[in-house]
C-alpha positions as CSV (number, residue, x, y, z in Angstrom):
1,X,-19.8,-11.1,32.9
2,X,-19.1,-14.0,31.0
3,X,-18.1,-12.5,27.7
4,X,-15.5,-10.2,28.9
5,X,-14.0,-12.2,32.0
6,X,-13.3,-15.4,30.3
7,X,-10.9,-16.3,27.9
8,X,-13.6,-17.8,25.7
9,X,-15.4,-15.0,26.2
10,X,-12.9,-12.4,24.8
11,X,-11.9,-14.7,22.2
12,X,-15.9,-14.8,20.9
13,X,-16.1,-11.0,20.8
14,X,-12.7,-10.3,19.0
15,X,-14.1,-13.1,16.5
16,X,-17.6,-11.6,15.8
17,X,-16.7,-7.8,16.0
18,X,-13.8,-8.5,13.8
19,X,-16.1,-10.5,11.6
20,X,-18.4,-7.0,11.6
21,X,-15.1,-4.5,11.0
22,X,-14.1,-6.8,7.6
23,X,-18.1,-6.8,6.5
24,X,-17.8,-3.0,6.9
25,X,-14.9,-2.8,5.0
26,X,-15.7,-5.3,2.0
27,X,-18.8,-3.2,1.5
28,X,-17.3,0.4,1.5
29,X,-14.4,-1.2,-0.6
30,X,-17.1,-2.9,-3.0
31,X,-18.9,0.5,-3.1
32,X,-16.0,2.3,-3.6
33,X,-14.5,0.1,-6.9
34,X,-17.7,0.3,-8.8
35,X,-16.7,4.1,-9.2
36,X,-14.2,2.6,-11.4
37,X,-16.9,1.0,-13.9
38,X,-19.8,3.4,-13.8
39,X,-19.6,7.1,-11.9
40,X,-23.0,6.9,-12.8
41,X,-24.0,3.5,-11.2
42,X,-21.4,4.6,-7.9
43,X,-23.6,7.7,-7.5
44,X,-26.9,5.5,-8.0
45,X,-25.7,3.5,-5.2
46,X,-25.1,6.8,-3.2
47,X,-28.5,8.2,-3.6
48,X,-30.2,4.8,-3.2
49,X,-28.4,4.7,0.2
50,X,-28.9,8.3,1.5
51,X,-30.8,8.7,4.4
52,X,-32.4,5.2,4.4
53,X,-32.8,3.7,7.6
54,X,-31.8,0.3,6.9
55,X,-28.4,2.0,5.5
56,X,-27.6,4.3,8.4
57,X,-28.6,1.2,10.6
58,X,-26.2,-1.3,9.2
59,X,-23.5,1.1,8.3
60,X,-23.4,2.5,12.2
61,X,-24.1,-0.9,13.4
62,X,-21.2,-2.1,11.7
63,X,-18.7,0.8,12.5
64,X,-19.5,0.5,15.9
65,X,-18.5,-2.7,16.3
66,X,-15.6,-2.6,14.2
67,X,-14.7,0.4,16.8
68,X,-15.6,-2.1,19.7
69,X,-13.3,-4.9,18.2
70,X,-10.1,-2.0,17.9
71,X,-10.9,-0.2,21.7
72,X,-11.3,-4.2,23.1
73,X,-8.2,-5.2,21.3
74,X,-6.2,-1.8,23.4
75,X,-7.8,-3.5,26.3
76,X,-7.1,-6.9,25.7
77,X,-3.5,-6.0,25.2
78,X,-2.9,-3.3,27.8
79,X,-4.1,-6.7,30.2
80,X,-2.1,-8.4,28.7
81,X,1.1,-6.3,29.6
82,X,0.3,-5.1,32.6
83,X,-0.1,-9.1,33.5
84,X,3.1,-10.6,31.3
85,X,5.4,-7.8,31.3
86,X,6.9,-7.6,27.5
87,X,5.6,-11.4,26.2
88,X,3.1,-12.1,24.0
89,X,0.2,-14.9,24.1
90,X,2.1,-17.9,23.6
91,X,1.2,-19.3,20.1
92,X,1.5,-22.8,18.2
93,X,3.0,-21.2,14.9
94,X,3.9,-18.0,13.9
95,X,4.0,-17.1,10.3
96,X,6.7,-14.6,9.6
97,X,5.0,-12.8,7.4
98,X,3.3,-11.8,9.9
99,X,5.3,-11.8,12.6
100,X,6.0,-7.9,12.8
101,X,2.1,-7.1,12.9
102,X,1.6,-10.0,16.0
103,X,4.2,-7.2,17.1
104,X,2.5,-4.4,16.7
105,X,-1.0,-4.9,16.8
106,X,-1.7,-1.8,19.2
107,X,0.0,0.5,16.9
108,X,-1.5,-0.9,13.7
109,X,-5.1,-1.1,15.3
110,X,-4.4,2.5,16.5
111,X,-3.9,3.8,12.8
112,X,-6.9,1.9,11.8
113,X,-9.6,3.3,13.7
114,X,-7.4,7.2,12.8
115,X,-8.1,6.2,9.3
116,X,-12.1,4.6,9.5
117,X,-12.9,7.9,11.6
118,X,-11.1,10.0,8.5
119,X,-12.8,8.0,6.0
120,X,-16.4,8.6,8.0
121,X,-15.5,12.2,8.1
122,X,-14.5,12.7,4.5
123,X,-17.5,10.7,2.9
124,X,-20.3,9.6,5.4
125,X,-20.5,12.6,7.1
126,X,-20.5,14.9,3.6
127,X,-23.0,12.6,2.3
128,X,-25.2,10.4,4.8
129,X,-25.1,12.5,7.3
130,X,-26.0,15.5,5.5
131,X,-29.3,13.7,3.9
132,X,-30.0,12.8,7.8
133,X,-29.5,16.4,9.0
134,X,-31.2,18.1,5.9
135,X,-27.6,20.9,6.7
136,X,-24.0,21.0,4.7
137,X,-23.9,20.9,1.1
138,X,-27.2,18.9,0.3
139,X,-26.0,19.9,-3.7
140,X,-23.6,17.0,-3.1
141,X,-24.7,14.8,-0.6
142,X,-25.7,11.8,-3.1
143,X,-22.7,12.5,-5.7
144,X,-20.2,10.7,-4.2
145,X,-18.1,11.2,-7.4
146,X,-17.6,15.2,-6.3
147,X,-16.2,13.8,-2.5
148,X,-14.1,11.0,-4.1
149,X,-12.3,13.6,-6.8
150,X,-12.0,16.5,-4.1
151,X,-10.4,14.1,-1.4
152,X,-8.1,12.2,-4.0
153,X,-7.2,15.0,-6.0
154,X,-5.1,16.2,-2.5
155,X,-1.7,14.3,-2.2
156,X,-1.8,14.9,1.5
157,X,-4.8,12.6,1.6
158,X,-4.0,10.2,-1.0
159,X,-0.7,9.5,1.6
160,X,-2.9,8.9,4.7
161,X,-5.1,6.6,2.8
162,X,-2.2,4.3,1.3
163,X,-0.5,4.3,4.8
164,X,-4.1,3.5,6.5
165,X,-4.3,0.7,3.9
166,X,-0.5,-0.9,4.8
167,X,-2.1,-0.5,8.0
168,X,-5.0,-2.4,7.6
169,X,-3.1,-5.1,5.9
170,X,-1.1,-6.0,8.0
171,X,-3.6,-5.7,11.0
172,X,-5.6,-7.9,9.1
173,X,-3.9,-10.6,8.0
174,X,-2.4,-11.0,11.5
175,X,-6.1,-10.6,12.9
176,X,-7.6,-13.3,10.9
177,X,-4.3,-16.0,11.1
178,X,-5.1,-15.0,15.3
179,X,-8.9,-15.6,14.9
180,X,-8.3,-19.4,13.3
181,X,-5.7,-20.1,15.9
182,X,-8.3,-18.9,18.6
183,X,-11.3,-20.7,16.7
184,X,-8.8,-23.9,17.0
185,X,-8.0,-24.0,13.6
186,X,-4.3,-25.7,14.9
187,X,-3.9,-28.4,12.0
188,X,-0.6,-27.6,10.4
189,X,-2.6,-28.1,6.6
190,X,-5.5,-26.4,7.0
191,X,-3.8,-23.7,9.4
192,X,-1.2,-22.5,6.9
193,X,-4.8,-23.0,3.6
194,X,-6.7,-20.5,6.4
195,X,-3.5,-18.3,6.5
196,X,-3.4,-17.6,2.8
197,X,-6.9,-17.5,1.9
198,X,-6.9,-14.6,4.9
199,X,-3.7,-13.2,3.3
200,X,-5.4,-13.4,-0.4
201,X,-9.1,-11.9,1.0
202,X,-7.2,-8.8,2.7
203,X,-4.9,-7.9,0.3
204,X,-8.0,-7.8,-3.1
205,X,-9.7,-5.7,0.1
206,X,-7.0,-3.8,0.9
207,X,-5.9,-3.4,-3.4
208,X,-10.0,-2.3,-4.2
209,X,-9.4,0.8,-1.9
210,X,-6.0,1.5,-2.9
211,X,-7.1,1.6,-6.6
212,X,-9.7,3.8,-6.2
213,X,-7.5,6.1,-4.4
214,X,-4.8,6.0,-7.0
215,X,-6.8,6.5,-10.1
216,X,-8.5,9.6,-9.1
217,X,-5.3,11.2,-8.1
218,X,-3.6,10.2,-11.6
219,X,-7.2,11.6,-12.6
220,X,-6.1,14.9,-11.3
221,X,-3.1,15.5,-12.5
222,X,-4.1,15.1,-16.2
């Protein structure tokens, strides 16, 4: 099949489920920060959500392909070794910021999807999933308030998230220098403007979760 034997191919589906895994994630992360402003208005959100089936639609539809772009990227790279030995794709510029993650990306990609499955677990399946099912504790499954303080209020926790989140920065910011490069973004100017406006997108992302996770936990221990 054309999509997965070419190299065009495999570049357009690492671009567009890519694309899918940062929608996921700017909308969980928006979601998640407006906890900050109004528990009230977070927990509207919630129950506005529930079992709708535009919401479970678009938030598995999503998911999976951000799952797609991870499992394709293991693929992708196992070929890739198995074919070049220990090189990389050759590449015009490397940013060395960077240049760890280009490094890494199996590893990094490999704590991602650990961490999306333990955020599903920890909130979509207490809440969504439990509205879908009509079983588990239907008291909370539209206060998302009650998940966020009983999963941030654990230190254990609050560490996995921050390390899924260093994690996801730096698979992220490597991902999205990649996808220009592969779109043939090559222009030294607008290659190194696309490299920080990735750099700046994925870090606010990457920040919104982190502060939600941080102030609940300094919640906790007052």
């Amino acid at each position: 099949m054309w999509l997965f034997d070419s190299s065009i191919g495999r570049k357009v589906i690492m671009a567009v489920t890519g694309l899918c895994l940062v929608l996921f994630l700017t909308f969980h992360m928006a979601m998640n920060v407006a906890a900050l402003f109004s528990e009230e208005g977070y927990n509207m959100i919630c129950e506005l959500l529930g079992a709708n089936w535009y919401a479970v639609a678009a938030t598995v539809g999503l998911a999976a392909l951000g799952v797609l772009h991870i499992v394709y990227a293991f693929i992708l790279t196992i070929r890739n070794r198995a074919a070049r030995g220990s090189e990389r794709y050759a590449v015009t510029d490397k940013p060395s910021k960077v240049e760890w993650a280009s490094q890494n990306m199996l590893a990094l990609g490999l704590v991602v999807l650990i961490g999306l499955v333990m955020h599903l677990k920890d909130f979509w399946a207490n809440m969504m999933l439990v509205d879908l099912t009509g079983t588990g504790d239907l008291a909370h499954s539209t206060d998302g308030i009650y998940w966020i303080r009983q999963t941030f209020s654990n230190i254990y926790f609050v560490i996995c998230y921050l390390v899924w989140l260093c994690a996801l920065w730096f698979h992220l910011a490597h991902g999205f220098w990649s996808m220009m490069q592969s779109m043939g973004v090559n222009g030294k100017l607008w290659f190194i403007r696309w490299k920080y406006i990735g750099i700046a997108y994925v870090t606010c992302l990457c920040c919104g979760f982190a502060a939600v996770v941080l102030y609940y936990y300094c919640e906790s221990l007052m």
